[in-house]
ROSEVO-832153 format. One line per 5 residues: their letters; for each residue x, y, z of C-alpha. Coordinates in Angstrom, 2 decimals, padded with zeros to 5 digits. Example, Ala and Ser with C-alpha at 12.3 -4.5 7.8 and 13.67 -1.06 7.14 Angstrom:
BEGIN
as = 012.30:-004.50:007.80; 013.67:-001.06:007.14 .
***
This chain:
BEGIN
xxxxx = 075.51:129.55:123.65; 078.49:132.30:123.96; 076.18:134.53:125.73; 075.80:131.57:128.44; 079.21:131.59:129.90 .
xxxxx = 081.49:134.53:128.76; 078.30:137.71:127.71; 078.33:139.34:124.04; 080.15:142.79:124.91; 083.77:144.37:124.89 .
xxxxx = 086.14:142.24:126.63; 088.40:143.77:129.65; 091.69:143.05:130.38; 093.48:141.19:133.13; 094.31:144.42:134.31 .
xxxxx = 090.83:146.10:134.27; 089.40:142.99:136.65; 091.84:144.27:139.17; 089.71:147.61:139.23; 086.10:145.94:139.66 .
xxxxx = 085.20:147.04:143.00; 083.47:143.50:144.85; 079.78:143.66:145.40; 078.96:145.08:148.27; 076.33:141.81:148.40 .
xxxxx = 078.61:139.48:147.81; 079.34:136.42:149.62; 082.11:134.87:150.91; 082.54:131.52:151.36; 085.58:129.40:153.51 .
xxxxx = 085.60:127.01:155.99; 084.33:129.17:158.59; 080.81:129.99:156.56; 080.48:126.76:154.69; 080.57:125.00:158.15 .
xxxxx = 077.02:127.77:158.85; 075.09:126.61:155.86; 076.08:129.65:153.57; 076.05:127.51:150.29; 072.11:126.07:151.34 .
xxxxx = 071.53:129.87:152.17; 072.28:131.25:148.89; 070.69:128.74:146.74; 069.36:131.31:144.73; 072.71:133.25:143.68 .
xxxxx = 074.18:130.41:142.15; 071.04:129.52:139.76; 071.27:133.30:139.21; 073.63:133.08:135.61; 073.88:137.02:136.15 .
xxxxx = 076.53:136.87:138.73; 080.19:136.45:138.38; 081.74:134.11:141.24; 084.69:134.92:142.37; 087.54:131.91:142.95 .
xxxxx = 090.38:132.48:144.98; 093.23:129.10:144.83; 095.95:128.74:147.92; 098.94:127.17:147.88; 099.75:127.61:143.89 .
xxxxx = 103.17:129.37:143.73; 104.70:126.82:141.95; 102.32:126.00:139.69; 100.82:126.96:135.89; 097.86:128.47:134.87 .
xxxxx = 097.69:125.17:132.81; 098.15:123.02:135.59; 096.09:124.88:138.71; 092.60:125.52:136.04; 092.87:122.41:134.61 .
xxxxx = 093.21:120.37:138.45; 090.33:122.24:139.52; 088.40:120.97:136.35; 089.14:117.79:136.61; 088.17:117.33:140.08 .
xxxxx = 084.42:118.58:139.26; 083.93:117.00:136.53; 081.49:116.65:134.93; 079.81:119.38:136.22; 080.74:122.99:133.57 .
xxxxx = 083.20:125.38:135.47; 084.42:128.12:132.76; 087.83:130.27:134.09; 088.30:133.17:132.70; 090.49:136.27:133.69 .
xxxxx = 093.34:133.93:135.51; 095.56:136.15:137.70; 098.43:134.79:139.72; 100.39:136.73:142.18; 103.07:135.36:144.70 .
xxxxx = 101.11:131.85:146.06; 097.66:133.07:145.18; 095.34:132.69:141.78; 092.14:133.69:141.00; 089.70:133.68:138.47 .
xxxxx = 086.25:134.69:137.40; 083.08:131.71:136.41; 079.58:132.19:136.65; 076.40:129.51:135.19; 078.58:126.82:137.58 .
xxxxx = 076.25:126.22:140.76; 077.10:122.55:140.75; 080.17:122.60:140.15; 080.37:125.08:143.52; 078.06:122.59:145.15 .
xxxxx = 080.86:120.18:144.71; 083.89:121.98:145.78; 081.90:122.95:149.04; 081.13:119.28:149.74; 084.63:118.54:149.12 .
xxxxx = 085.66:121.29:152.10; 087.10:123.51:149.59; 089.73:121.35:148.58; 091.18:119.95:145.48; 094.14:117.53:145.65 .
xxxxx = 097.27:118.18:143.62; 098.54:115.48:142.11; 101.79:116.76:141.93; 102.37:117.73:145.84; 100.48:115.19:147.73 .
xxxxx = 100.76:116.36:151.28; 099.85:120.33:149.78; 096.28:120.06:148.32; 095.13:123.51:146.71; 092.67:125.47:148.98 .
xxxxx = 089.86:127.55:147.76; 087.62:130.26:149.24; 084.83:131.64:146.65; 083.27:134.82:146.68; 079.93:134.70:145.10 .
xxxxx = 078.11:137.72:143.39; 081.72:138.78:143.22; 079.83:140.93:140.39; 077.21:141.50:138.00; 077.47:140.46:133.65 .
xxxxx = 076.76:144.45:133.26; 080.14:145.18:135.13; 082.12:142.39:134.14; 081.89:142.01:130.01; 083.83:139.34:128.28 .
xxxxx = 083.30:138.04:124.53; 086.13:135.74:123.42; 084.43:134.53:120.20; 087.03:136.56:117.87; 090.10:135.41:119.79 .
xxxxx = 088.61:131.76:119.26; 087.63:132.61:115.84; 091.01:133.94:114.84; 092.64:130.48:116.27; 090.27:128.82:114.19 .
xxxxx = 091.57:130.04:111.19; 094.82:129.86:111.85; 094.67:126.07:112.65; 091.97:125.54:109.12; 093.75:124.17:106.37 .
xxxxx = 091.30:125.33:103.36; 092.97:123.30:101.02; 092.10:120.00:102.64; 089.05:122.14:104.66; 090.01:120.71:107.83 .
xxxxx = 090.39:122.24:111.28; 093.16:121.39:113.47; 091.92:121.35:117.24; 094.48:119.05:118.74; 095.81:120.52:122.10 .
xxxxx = 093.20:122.86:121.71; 094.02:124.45:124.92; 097.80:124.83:124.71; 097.47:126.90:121.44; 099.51:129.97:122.44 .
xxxxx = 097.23:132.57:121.12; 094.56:131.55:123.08; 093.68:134.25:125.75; 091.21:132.42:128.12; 092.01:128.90:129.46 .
xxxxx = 089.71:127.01:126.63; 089.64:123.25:127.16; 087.25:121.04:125.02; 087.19:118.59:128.28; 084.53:120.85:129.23 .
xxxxx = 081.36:119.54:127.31; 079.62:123.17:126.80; 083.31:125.13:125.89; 083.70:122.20:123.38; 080.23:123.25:122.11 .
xxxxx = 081.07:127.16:121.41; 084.40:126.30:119.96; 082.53:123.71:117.36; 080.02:126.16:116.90; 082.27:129.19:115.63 .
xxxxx = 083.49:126.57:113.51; 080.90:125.42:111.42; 081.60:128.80:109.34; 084.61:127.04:107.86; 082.46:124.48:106.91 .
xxxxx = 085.06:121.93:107.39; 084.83:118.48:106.22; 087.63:116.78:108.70; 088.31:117.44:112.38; 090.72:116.67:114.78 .
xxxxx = 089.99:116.93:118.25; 092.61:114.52:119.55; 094.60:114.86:122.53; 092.08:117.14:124.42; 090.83:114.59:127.28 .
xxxxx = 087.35:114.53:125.91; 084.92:112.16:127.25; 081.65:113.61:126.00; 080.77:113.49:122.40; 077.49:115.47:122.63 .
xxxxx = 079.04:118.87:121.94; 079.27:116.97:118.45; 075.73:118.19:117.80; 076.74:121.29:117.28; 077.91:120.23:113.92 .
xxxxx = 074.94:118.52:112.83; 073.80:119.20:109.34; 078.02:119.95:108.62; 079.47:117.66:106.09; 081.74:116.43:108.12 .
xxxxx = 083.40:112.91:106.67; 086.62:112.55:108.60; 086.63:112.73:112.23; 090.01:112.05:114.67; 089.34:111.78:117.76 .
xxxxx = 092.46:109.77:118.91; 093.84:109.81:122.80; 091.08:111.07:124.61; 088.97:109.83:127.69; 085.91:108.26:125.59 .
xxxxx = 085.32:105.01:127.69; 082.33:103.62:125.60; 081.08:103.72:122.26; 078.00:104.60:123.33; 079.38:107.88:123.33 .
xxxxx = 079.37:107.36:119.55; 075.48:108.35:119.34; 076.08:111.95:118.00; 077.74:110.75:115.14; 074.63:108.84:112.80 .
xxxxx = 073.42:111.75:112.18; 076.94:112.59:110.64; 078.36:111.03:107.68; 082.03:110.04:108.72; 083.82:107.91:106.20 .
xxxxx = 087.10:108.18:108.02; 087.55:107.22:111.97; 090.55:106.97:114.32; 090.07:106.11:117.84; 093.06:104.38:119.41 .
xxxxx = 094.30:105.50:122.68; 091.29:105.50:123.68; 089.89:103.42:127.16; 087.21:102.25:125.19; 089.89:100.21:122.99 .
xxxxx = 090.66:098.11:125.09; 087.25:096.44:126.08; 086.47:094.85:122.62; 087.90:092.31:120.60; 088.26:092.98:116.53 .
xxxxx = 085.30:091.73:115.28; 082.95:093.00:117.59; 085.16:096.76:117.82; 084.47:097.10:114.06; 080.84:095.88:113.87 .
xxxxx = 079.38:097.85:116.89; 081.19:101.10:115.00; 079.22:100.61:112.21; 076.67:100.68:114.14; 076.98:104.58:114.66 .
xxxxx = 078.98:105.30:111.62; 077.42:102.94:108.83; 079.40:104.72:106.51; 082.73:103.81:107.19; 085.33:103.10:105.12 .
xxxxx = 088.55:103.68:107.61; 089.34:102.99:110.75; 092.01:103.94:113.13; 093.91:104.45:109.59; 093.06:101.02:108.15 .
xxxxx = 090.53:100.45:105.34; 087.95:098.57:105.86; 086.82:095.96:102.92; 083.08:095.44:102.67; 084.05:092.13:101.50 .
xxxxx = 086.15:089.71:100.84; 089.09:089.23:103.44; 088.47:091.31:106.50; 091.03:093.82:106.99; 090.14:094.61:110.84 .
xxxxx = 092.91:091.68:111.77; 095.84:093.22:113.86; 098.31:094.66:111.78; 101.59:095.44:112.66; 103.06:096.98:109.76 .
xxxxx = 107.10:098.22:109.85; 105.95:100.63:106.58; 102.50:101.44:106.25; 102.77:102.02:102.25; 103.10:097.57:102.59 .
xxxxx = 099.29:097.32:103.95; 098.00:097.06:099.90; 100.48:094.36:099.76; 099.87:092.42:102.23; 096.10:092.77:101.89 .
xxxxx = 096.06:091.47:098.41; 098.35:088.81:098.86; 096.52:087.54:102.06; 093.51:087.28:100.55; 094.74:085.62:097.84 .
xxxxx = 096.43:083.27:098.95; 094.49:082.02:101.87; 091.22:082.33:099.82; 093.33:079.80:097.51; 094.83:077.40:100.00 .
xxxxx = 091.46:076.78:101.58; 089.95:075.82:098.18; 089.33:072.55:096.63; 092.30:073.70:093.79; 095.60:074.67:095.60 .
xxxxx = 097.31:074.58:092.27; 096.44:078.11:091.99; 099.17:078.79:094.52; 101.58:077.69:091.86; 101.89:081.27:090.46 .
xxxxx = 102.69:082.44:093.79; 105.85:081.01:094.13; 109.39:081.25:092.55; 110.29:078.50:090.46; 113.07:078.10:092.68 .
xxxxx = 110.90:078.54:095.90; 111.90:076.76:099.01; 109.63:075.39:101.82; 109.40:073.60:104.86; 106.93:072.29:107.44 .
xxxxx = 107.27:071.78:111.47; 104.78:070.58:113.74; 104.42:070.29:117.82; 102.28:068.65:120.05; 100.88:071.34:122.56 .
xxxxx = 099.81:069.37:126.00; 097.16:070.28:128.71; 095.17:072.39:126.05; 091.70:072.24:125.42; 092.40:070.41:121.81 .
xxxxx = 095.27:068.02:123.28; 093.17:065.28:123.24; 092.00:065.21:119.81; 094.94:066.52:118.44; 096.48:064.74:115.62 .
xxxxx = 099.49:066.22:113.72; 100.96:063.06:112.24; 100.32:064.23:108.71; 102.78:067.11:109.22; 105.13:065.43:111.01 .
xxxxx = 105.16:063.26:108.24; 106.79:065.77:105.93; 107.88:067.69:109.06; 112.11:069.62:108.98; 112.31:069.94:113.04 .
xxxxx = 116.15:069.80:113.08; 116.26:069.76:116.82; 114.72:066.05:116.47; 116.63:064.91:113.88; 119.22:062.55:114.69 .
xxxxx = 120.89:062.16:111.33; 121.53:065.87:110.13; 122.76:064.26:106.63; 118.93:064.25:106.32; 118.27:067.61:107.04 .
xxxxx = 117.40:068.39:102.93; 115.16:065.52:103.23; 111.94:067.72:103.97; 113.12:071.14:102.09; 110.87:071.10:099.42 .
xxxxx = 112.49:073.27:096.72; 111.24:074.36:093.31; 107.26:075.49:092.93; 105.89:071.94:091.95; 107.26:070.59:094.88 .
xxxxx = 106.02:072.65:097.20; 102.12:072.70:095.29; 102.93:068.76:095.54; 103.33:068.76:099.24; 100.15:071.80:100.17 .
xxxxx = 097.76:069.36:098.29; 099.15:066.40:100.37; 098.04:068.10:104.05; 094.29:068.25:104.75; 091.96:070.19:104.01 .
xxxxx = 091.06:073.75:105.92; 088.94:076.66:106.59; 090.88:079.69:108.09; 089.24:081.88:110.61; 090.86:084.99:109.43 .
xxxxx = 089.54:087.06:112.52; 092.04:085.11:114.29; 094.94:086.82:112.41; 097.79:088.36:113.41; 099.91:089.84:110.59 .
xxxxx = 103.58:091.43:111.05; 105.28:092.71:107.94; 108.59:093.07:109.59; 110.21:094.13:106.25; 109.33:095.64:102.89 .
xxxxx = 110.82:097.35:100.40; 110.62:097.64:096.34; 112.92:094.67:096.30; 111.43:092.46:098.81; 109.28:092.25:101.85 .
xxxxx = 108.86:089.79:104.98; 105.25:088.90:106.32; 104.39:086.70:109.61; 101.35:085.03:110.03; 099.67:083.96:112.79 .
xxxxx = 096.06:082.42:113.80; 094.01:079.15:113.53; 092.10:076.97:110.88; 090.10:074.40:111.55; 090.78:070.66:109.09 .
xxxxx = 087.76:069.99:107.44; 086.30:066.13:108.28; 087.22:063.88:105.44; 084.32:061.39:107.06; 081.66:061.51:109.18 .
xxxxx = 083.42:060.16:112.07; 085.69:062.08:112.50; 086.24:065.14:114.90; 086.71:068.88:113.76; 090.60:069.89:114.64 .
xxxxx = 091.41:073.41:115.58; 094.81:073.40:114.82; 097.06:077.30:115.32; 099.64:077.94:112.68; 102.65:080.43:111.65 .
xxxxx = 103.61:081.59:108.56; 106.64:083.36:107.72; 106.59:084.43:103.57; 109.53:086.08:102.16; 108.43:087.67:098.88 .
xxxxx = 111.02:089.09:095.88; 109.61:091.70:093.64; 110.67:090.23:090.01; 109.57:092.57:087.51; 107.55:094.44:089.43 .
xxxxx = 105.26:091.41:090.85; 106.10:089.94:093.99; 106.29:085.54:094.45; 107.44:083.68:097.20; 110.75:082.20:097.54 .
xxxxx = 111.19:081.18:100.84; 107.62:079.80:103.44; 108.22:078.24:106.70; 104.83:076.91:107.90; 104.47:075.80:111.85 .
xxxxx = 101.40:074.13:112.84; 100.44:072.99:116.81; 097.46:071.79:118.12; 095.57:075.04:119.14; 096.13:076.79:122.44 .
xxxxx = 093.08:077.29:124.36; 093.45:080.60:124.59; 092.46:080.20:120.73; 090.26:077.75:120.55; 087.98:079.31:123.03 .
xxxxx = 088.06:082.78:120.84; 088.01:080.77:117.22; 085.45:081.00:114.91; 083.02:083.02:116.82; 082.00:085.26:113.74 .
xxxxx = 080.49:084.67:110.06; 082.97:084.90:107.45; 082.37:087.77:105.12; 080.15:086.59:101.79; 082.09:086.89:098.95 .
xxxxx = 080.59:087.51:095.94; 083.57:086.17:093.74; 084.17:082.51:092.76; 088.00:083.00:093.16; 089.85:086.40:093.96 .
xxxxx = 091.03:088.97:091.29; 093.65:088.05:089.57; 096.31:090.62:089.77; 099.44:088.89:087.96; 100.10:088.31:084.61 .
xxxxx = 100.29:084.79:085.11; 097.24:084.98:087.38; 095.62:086.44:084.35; 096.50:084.10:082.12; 094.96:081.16:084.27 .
xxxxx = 091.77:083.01:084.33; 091.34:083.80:080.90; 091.99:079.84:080.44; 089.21:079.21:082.82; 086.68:081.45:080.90 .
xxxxx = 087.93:079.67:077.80; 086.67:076.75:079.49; 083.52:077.68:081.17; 082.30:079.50:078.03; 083.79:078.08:075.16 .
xxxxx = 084.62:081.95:073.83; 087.88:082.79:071.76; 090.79:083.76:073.42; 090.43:087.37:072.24; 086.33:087.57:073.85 .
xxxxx = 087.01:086.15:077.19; 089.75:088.43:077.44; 087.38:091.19:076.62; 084.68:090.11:079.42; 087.32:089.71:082.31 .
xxxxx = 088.86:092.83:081.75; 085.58:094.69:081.58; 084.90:093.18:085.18; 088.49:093.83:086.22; 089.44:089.83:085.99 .
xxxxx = 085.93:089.40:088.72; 085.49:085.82:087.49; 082.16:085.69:088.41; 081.56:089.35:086.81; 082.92:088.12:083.85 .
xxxxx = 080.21:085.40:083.29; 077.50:087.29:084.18; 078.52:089.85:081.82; 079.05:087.15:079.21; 075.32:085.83:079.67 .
xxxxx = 073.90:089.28:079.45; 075.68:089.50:075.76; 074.53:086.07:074.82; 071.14:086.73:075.84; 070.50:089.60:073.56 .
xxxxx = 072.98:088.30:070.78; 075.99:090.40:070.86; 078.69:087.92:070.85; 079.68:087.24:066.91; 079.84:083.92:065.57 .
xxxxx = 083.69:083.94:065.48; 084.02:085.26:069.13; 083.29:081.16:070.27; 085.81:078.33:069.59; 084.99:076.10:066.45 .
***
């Protein structure tokens, strides 16, 4: 691979290339020979990977090394063009390549010129001198300058290489961008000696993940490839036969061409292993957690995970008295509801059962009644949930913005659809969208609910068109966790009842599943089965 593009030998120095004498066979090509067919002449020189071409770039006096190579690169692309030995002097750079007949083949086609997209009316002009000279006069190996910039940017702690900007890194000699699918091949090549197990390669323009093969058979887990050029995840291929755990993507085109659902599932698809994406965990059941998140502290996402799921998971069941717990005994709550015309669920909308209980104080025409709706106090509030119909949530529909948390108290927004589960046969399924605004106090170190606006409209058609489109995740739990003490205490109640075990043995059996109701009774069968529940663990 090295020996492809740069040779095995001592390297020379900027200055040294100044002292190579030009071929006396070499061949020079500008508008004058191009226009003669020199390029369909000398077919064979540029197959030849002996010879080192010779590029010579007008018009760049005001320009970077950075800037000029990386122009150039971009415009034939994705053919491989490897600079090395820049020079610069007054309006004029050069540098050395050789293996890059396409990419010649290109430039020629193109006249020799490469817009810059900095000065439009002052495009960069090239001439090329091919067989400028042989790989026995011109000897470059720039493994140890890579290598050494490999270990500087390895953390061994964590054993993971640093590559973002890869290009910029100051103590790079040669112009080394990983844009370039066979450069980004060495560079992961020399380092696989590191044996790293996390890699960052963002920021680096890459479109091409098949240099990735060159870590094949590398424990690699973690991979961050975030604000390149990858347009497709098709370009994911290289990575099944890697074992990444740990994904980020975003900034990315390819981002923006799938919805949630189907972004997450067709990942999996090349990573089957994954358990985080773009920084988010992934659950492999239960609620999904590939929902937009917009999250003012990331260390809130357990929070508002768990409570989430819980409490949706709860409201759509036949038993919304579990949301009791949730709330302060104080709790306040109120309801609105609007009628949404000219949408695809206007005509079958029917919100009467919230406006019933609904606190719009813009259409109230008596504010001495504005308490009348302000359900206050937990019963109250579990009164008035088990009083609206009954739902199923489509919780791919989610949008979730925790605008504030904090040890004290946090702030979460919900938004999405549900659809109102037929009471009869007759009648018609409702999509119906919704917003939730919870503000939660941490008492004791367990967070409730003391204040819940809940806003429900017949659903837009932008989200009826997109709603329930995907298979809710199985879950293999007859209700969530529990994860307060009341919460807890409920549950241990319900094993009571289910098994007819003391107080002390159903304890016993939840918290060996981790309060996994359905755990728990499995586990409590096994034990029965082969007689290892005493006579005094049941009730008399």
């Amino acid at each position: 691979m090295a020996s492809a593009f740069f040779g095995d030998s001592q390297s020379i120095t900027n200055m040294d290339i100044k002292k190579i004498r030009q071929s006396p066979l070499a061949v020079v090509v500008n508008d004058y020979s191009l226009q003669a067919g020199i390029i369909y002449k000398n077919k064979d020189i540029l197959e030849n990977p002996i010879f080192w071409h010779k590029f010579i770039v007008n018009n760049a006096e005001d320009f970077s090394r950075d800037l000029i190579l990386k122009t150039i690169l971009d415009h034939v692309q994705p053919m491989d063009l490897i600079p090395v030995y820049f020079v610069k002097e007054a309006s004029i750079a050069t540098f050395l390549a050789r293996n890059c007949g396409p990419a010649i083949e290109k430039l020629c086609r193109d006249n020799l010129i490469v817009d810059n997209p900095y000065v439009k009316n002052q495009p960069f002009k090239l001439n090329i001198i091919l067989r400028f000279a042989t790989t026995n006069e011109v000897k470059i190996d720039v493994s140890k300058n890579i290598s050494k910039v490999l270990r500087k940017r390895t953390n061994t702690t964590t054993a993971t290489i640093n590559l973002e900007n890869f290009y910029q890194d100051p103590d790079l000699t040669e112009f080394c961008v990983l844009s370039q699918p066979k450069l980004m091949s060495y560079v992961l090549h020399l380092s696989r000696l590191t044996k790293p197990k996390a890699l960052v390669l963002s920021n680096n323009e890459i479109r091409s993940l098949v240099p990735i093969e060159a870590l094949w058979g590398v424990n690699i887990t973690s991979l961050d490839l975030r604000n390149n050029l990858i347009m497709s995840l098709t370009e994911l291929e290289p990575l099944t036969q890697l074992k990444i755990t740990e994904l980020w993507l975003e900034g990315n085109p390819l981002c923006d061409n799938y919805d949630e659902h189907t972004y997450i599932q067709r990942i999996k698809e090349y990573c089957p292993k994954i358990e985080k994406l773009d920084g988010i965990l992934l659950k492999q059941n239960g609620f999904p957690s590939f929902r937009r998140n917009f999250l003012c502290n990331s260390t809130g996402h357990d929070l508002v995970d768990q409570f989430l799921e819980y409490y949706f998971t709860s409201y759509d069941s036949n038993n919304r008295a579990m949301l009791k717990s949730l709330y302060h005994k104080s709790a306040l709550f109120s309801v609105t509801a609007e009628y949404q015309p000219m949408q695809l669920s206007s005509p079958n909308a029917q919100l009467k059962r919230y406006k019933t209980y609904s606190r719009n104080l813009l259409s109230l025409a008596d504010f001495s009644r504005t308490d009348l709706n302000l359900q206050q106090g937990h019963k109250a509030v579990i009164d008035l949930l088990n009083l609206l119909p009954s739902t199923e949530h489509d919780p791919y529909s989610f949008t979730v913005d925790l605008i504030h948390h904090s040890d004290i108290c946090a702030i979460i927004v919900v938004t999405g659809v549900f659809r109102e589960l037929p009471e009869t046969i007759l009648d018609v399924e409702r999509v119906v969208g919704f917003n939730r605004c919870f503000v939660l106090e941490s008492i004791n170190g367990e967070y409730c609910i003391i204040n819940e606006q809940l806003h429900v409209f017949n659903a837009l058609t932008s989200q009826q068109v997109k709603a329930f489109k995907h298979d809710r995740p199985i879950r293999p739990q007859m209700l969530p966790p529990a994860q307060t003490t009341k919460q807890k205490a409920q549950m241990i109640t319900a094993m009571k009842l289910i098994t007819n075990l003391t107080t002390e043995w159903a304890k016993k059996c939840l918290e060996e599943c981790h309060y996994d109701l359905k755990n728990a009774i499995a586990l409590f069968v096994d034990l029965y089965k082969v007689d290892k529940i005493p006579a005094d663990g049941f009730q008399s």
